[in-house]
N, C-alpha and C positions, 0 to 999 in steps of 0.2 A: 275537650273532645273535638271530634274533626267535624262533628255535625253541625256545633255550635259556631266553627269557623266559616264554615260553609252559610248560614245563615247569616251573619253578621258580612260578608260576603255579600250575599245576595240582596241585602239592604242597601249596602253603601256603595255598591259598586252605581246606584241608580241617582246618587245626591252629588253636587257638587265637589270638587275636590277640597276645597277647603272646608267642608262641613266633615268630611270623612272621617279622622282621625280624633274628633270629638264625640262624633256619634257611634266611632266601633267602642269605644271605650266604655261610654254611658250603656249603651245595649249591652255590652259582656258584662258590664256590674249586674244590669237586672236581672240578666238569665241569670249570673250567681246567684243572686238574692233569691230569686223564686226558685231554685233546686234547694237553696238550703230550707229557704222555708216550706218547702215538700217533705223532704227527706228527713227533717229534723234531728240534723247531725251524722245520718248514716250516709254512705257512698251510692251515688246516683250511679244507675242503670244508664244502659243507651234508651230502653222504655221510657223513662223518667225524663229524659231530656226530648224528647220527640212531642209526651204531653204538655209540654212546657213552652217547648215551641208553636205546638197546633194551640196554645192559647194566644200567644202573640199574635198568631195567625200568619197569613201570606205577607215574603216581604215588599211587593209589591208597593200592596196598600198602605203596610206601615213607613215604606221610603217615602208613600205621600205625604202621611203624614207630618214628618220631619221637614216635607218641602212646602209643609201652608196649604196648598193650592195643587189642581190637578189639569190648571190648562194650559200648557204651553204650546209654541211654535219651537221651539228649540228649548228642550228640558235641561235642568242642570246636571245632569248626565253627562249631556253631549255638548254643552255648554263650551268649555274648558277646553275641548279639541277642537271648539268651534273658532274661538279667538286663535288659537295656536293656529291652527289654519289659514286662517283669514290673514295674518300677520305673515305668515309663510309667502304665500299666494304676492301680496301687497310688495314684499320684497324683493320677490323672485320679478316681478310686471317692473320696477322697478330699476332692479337691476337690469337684467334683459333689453330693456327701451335703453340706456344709457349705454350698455354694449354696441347696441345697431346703432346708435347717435354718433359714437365712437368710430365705428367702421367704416362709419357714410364720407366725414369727414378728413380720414385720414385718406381714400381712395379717391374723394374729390373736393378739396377745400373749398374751392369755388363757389360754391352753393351752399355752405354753411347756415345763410340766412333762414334759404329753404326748410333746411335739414332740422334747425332750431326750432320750425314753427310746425314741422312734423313731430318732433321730439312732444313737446306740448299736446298738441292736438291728439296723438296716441294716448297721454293717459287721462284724456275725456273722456274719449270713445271705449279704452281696454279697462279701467278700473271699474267701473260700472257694470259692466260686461260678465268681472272675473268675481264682484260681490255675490251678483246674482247666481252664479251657477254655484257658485261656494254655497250658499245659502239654499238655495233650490235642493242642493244634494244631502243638507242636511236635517232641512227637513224631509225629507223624504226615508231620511234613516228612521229619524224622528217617527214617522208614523209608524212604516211597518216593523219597527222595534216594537212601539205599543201594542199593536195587532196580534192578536191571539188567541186560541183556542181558550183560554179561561176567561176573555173578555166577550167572549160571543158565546161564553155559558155551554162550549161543546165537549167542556170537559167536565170530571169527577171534581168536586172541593179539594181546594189547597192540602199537601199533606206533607210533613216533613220529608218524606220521601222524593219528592219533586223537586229538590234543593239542589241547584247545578254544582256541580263537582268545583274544587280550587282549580284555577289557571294551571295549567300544566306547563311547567317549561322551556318540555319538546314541541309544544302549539303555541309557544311567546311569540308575536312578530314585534320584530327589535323596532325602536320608534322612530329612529332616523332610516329607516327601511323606507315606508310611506312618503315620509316626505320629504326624502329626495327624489322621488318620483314625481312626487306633487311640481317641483321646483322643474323639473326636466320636462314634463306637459305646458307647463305655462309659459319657460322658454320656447318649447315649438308654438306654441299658439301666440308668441309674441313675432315669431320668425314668419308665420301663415301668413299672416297678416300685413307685414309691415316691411318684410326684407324678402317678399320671393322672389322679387327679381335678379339676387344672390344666388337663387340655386341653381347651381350648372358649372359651367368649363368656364374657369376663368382664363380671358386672354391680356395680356400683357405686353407693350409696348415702351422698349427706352424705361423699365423699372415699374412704367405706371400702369393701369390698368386703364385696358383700352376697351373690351367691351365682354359679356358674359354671354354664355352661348348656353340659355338657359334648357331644363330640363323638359318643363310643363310646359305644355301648350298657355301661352299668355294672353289669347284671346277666349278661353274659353273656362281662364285659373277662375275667376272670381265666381262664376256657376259653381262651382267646386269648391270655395272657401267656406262657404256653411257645413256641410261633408266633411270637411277637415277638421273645423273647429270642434262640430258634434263629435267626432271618433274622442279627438283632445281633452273632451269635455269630462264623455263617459269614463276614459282614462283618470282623471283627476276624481271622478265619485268614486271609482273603485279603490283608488289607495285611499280616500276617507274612510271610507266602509273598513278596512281595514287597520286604518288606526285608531278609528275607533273602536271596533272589537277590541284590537290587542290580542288575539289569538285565534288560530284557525279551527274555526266550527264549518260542520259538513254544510249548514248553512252559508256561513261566510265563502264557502269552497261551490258550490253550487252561484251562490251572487255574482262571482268573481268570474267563472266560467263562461256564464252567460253572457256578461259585458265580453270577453273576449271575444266569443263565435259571433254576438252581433258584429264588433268591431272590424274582425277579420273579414265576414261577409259582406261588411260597407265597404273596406279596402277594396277588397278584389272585386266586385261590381266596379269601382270610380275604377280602377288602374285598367280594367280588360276593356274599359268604354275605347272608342276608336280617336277621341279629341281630347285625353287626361293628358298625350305626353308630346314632345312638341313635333310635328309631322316634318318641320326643317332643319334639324338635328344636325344630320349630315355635308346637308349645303352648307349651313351657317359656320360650322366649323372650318369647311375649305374657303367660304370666304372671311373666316378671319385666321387664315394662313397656318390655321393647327396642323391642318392635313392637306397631303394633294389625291387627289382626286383618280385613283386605279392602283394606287400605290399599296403593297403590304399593311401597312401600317391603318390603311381604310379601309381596307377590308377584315382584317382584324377587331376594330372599333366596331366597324358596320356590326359584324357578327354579335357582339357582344350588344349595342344598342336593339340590336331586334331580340334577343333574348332579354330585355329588359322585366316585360311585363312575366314572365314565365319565373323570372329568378324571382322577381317580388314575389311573386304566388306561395313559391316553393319557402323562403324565409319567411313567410306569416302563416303558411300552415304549420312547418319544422317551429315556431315560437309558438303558437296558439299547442302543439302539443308540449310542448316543454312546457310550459306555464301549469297545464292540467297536471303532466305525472307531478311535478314539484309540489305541487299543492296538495293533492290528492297522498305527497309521500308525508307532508308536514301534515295531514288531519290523522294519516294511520299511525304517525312514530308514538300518538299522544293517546291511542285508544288503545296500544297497543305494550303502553307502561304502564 
């Protein structure tokens, strides 16, 4: 019966993944055993299976059971996406530092020695950095997963009816969804940190590169590197939260929501500020020979650099709602089969 799926379900989705496929088996033998030994050869009721279950009681308590123990900092629940994560994160910091090492070197060999002992020194300072928030974001699932109306006694007693529904489908979020997301945050937060001086007009001399005519204000980036990295951060909770679910709950759609409007709102505060983007933009480019100076082609640019901050605006409001209907269409496709 779907009820008994649903239960054994609601047990094992809370224990480790390697405990799971031992313990749905074992639990479906017993609910067997105690309907037959109820019914005494006759055909169980959906009644009969509900008494059966309110004697096991909540599966809650009986996952603790299963788990020894009820205190964790990261349960075996979340255990299993925790290492997958961590290992994710690890690689991507990884990867990314030896990308920038890459870059650095082939734009200016010269300085290699430097470049090596920045290579190094990066993941002292970024691996520590990227444990902690991995870790910080999952216990924090950790808790207010636990948190609950039946844990603060505001609710009616456990009752077979309470039993959350099977995963649905149309609410699956695919697993390499997440975490390539996860992988594309920690590249920018390896790039924040380590290559802004990259970001801008590349100028070019005789093949080589002769000087960047960057974006951001650079006497005022590293005030703004914590800002960045937080946006980055909250970024990387939100796709845990979500592989960890593994499916869109109005909950997990509300969570996710939220981290965007903060996000959005942090952006566009840091971009509308008067020292986020660099005020010599225009000179710097005519002195490194991009442009001349009344010509179409600068006043063209001009036009476009001072709409800067207004086009970002417009692309984080147009993605902060797209993100919503998308979400809010994947939580209705699944209420609504």
């Amino acid at each position: 019966m779907e009820m008994i799926d649903r239960y054994i379900y609601a047990v094992t989705q809370r224990l480790s993944q390697s405990q799971r496929e031992d313990i749905s088996q074992e639990l479906r033998g017993l609910i067997t055993d105690m309907l037959e030994e109820r019914m005494e050869g006759l055909q169980a009721a959906e009644n009969d299976v509900e008494q059966v279950l309110s004697e096991l009681g909540d599966p809650k308590k009986l996952a603790q059971q299963y788990q020894g123990t009820k205190k964790y900092i990261i349960g075996p629940e979340l255990y299993d996406p925790f290492i997958m994560v961590m290992k994710v994160v690890l690689i991507s910091i990884v990867a990314a530092m030896s990308i920038i090492f890459a870059i650095q070197i082939i734009i200016n060999p010269v300085n290699i020695l430097d470049y090596f002992i920045d290579y190094i020194v990066s993941f002292v300072t970024t691996i520590p950095m990227a444990i902690g928030w991995v870790t910080f974001g999952f216990v924090f699932l950790e808790y207010f997963q636990n948190v609950d109306g039946k844990d603060l006694n505001l609710e009616k007693d456990w009752s077979p009816s309470d039993l959350p529904q099977l995963p649905d489908p149309k609410r699956q979020i695919k697993r390499h969804e997440p975490l390539t997301s996860i992988v594309f945050f920690i590249i920018l937060m390896a790039m924040a940190v380590f290559s802004s001086n990259y970001f801008g007009i590349w100028a070019f001399n005789n093949g080589e590169l002769s000087t960047v005519v960057p974006f951001l204000n650079e006497a005022t980036y590293n005030g703004y590197m914590l800002l960045i990295l937080l946006i980055l951060s909250l970024g990387v909770i939100k796709e845990i939260a979500k592989l960890v679910n593994g499916k869109w709950t109005n909950r997990l759609f509300l969570f996710t929501m939220f981290i965007d409007v903060i996000t959005v709102i942090v952006v566009m505060v840091m971009v509308s500020g008067p020292d986020f983007w660099n005020p010599l933009f225009m000179q710097e480019l005519v002195q490194a020979d991009m442009l001349t100076e009344g010509s179409d082609n600068y006043q063209t640019i001009e036009n476009i650099w001072e709409s800067t901050t207004l086009l970002t605006l417009l692309l984080l409001i147009g993605g902060l709602v797209w993100n919503i209907i998308a979400s809010w269409v994947k939580v209705r496709k699944g209420k609504e089969s």
